[in-house]
N, C-alpha and C positions, 0 to 999 in steps of 0.2 A: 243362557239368558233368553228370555221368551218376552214377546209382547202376551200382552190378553189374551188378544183373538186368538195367537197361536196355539194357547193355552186350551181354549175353545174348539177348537177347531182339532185338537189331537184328543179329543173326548173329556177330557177336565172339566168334571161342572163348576159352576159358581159357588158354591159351598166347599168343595174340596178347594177351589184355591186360599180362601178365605182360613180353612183349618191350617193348610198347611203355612199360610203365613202368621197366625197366632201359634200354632208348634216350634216357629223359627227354624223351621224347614227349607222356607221360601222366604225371599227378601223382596218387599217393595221397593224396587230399585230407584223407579221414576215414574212416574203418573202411567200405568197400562204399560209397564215393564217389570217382568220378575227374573230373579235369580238368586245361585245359592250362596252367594256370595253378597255381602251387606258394607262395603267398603267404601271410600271414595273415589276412586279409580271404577271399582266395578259400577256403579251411580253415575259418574261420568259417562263411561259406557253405555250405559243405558237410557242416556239423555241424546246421546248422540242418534240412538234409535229414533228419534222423533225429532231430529233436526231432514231441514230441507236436502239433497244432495252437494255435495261440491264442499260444505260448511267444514271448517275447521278451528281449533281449539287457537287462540292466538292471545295477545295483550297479557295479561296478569294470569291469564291458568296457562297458555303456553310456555309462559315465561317458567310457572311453578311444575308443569309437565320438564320444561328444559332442567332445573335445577339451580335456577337463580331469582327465583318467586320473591326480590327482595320487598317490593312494591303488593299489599295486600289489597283484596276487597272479598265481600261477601258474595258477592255474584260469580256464575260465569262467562266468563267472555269467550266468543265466537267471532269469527269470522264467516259472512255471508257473499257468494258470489255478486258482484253488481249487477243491478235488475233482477234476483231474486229474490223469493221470499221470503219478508224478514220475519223471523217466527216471534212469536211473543208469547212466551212462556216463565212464571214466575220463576226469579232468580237466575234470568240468563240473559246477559247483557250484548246485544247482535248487535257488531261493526259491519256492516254495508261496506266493504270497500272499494276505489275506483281501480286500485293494483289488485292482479289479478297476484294469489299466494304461487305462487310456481315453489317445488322441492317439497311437498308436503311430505313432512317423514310421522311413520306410526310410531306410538310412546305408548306402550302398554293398552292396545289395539284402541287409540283416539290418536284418531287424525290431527294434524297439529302443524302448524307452521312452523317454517324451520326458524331454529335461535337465535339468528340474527335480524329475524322478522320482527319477530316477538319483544325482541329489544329496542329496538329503533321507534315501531311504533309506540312503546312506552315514551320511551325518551321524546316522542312528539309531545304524547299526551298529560304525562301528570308532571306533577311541578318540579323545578330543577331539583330542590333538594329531596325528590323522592327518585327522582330517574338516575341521578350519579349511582346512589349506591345498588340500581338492578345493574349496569353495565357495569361498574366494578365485579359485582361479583357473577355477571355473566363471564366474564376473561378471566375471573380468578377461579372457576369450576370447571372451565374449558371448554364451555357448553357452545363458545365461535372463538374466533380470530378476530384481531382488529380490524385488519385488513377484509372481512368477512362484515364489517360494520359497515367501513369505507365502500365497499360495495351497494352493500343494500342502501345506503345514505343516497348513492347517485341516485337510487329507484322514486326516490321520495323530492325528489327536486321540485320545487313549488307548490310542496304541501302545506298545511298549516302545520305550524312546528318547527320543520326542519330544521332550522338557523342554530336552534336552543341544541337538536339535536347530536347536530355538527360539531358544537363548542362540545358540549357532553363528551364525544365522542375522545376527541381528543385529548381532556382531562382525567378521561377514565382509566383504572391503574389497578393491574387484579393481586395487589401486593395489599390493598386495604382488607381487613379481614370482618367488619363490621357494616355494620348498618351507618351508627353515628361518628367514625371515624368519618367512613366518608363523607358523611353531611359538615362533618366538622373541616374537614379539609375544602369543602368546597366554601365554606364562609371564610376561610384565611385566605380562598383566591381572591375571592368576590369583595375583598377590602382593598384589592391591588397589591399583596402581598405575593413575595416570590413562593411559589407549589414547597411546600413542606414536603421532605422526604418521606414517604410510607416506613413502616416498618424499620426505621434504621437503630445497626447495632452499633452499642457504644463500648468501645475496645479497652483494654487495659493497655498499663504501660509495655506489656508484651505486645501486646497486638490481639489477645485473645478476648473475643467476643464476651462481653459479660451480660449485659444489659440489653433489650429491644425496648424500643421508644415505643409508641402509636403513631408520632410524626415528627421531625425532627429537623433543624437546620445543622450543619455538621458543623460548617467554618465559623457560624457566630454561638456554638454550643447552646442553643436553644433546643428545649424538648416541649413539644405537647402531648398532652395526651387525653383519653376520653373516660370517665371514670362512673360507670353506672353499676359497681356493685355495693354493696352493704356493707358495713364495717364494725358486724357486730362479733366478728370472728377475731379475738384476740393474736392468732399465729399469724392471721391475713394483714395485721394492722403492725405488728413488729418489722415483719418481711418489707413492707409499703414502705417504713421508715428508714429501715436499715437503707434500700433499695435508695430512697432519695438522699441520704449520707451520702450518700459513694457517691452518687451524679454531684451534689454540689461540692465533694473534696474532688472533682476531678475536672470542675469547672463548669459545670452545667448549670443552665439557669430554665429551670421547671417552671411549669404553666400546667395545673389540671383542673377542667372544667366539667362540671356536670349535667345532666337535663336541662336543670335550670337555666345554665347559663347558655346552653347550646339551643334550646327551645323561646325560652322568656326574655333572657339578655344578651341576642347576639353580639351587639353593636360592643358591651364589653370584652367579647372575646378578643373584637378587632381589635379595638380600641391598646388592651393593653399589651398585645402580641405586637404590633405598629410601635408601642413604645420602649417595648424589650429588645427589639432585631435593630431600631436607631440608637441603642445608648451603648455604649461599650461596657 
């Protein structure tokens, strides 16, 4: 990877760089950065060439460098030391911040806050029901520890945010294996309902595991679940059937709700989950 100049300056004229990146020989990696590599990791890289010193990857790409990028944007975020300079460069969204990043670990040579950083600061910043599901699936990839949360939380004491943070933290459960699972679970708390179980298996009269729920209360035999695939697959729609047979001969009483209802009409999710778990 080369900037311009350096390109220049090891005798490369301006026309030779210009052929060799119409050959796709050479990749314009980032504004007066090349290399032979054209990726997003490598582009990353090369962005980092023309960040100020100290800057690191953090918020929504550190999160997606850690491998829990549940929370998307089109930009990149960085982290800028306090009192430096904030670059302003299209497509890169600089956090100034007043905590200093201590433990920066390298991800595929970009600098990067560590993933407990990366999380927290999310869970400040964007709205509860997009921050549940980056901390679920930061614990459920293993990318930190809770207790690794509980840490970094103290750093952030009387920041904007934290408070939402905190609650986040403690709700957060790496046994969700979805995006809207978890958004869905956090609307059954947020009605004042007792935390539906993740994941829970529903057993035969042996004992042997048959069924996994999406979320689940065991003792009043309630299941929810989250249901955003197509059902234009005839073997997927037999299976789906059969599958709710056997929960309601065995006593279960099914709730499946979709986009719709999870996006458009939350209130009846509440609404009719509140009247399912009071009625025997």
């Amino acid at each position: 990877m080369w900037r311009y100049d350096e390109l220049r300056a090891g005798g490369v004229t301006r026309g030779a760089v210009r052929h060799q990146v119409e050959a796709g020989r050479l990749g314009r990696l980032s504004r007066g950065v090349y290399g032979l590599a054209d990726d997003e990791t490598s582009r990353l890289r090369a962005l980092f060439r023309r960040l100020p010193p100290g800057t690191v990857a953090g918020f929504h790409t550190g999160a997606r460098l850690h491998r829990f990028g549940a929370a998307t944007s089109d930009k990149v975020h960085v982290i800028v030391p306090a009192g430096g300079s904030v670059p302003c460069i299209q497509g890169v969204a600089a956090h100034q911040s007043v905590l200093p990043v201590t433990g920066v670990v390298e991800i595929a040579g970009v600098p990067c806050a560590p993933a407990a950083r990366c999380a927290v600061d999310l869970a400040r910043a964007v709205r509860r029901t997009d921050a549940l599901p980056v901390l679920d699936l930061c614990l459920r990839v293993g990318a930190c520890r809770r207790e690794d949360l509980l840490e970094e939380l103290a750093w952030h004491a009387g920041l904007r945010g934290v408070r939402q943070a905190a609650r986040l933290v403690e709700l957060a459960d790496p046994r969700s294996e979805c995006r809207q699972e978890s958004q869905l679970r956090l609307l059954v708390i947020d009605a004042g309902l007792p935390p539906p179980e993740p994941q829970l298996w529903v057993l035969d009269e042996d004992g042997v595991p048959v069924h996994r729920l999406d979320l689940g209360y065991r003792r009043q035999r309630v299941g929810v679940e989250y249901d955003g695939r197509s059902h234009l697959d005839p073997g997927r729609m037999h299976h789906d059937r059969a599958r709710l047979n056997w929960l309601a001969e065995q006593g279960w009483r099914m709730r499946i709700y979709t986009a719709i209802d999870l996006y458009r009409r939350p209130s009846h999710i509440q609404t009719s989950l509140r009247l399912l778990l009071t009625t025997p």
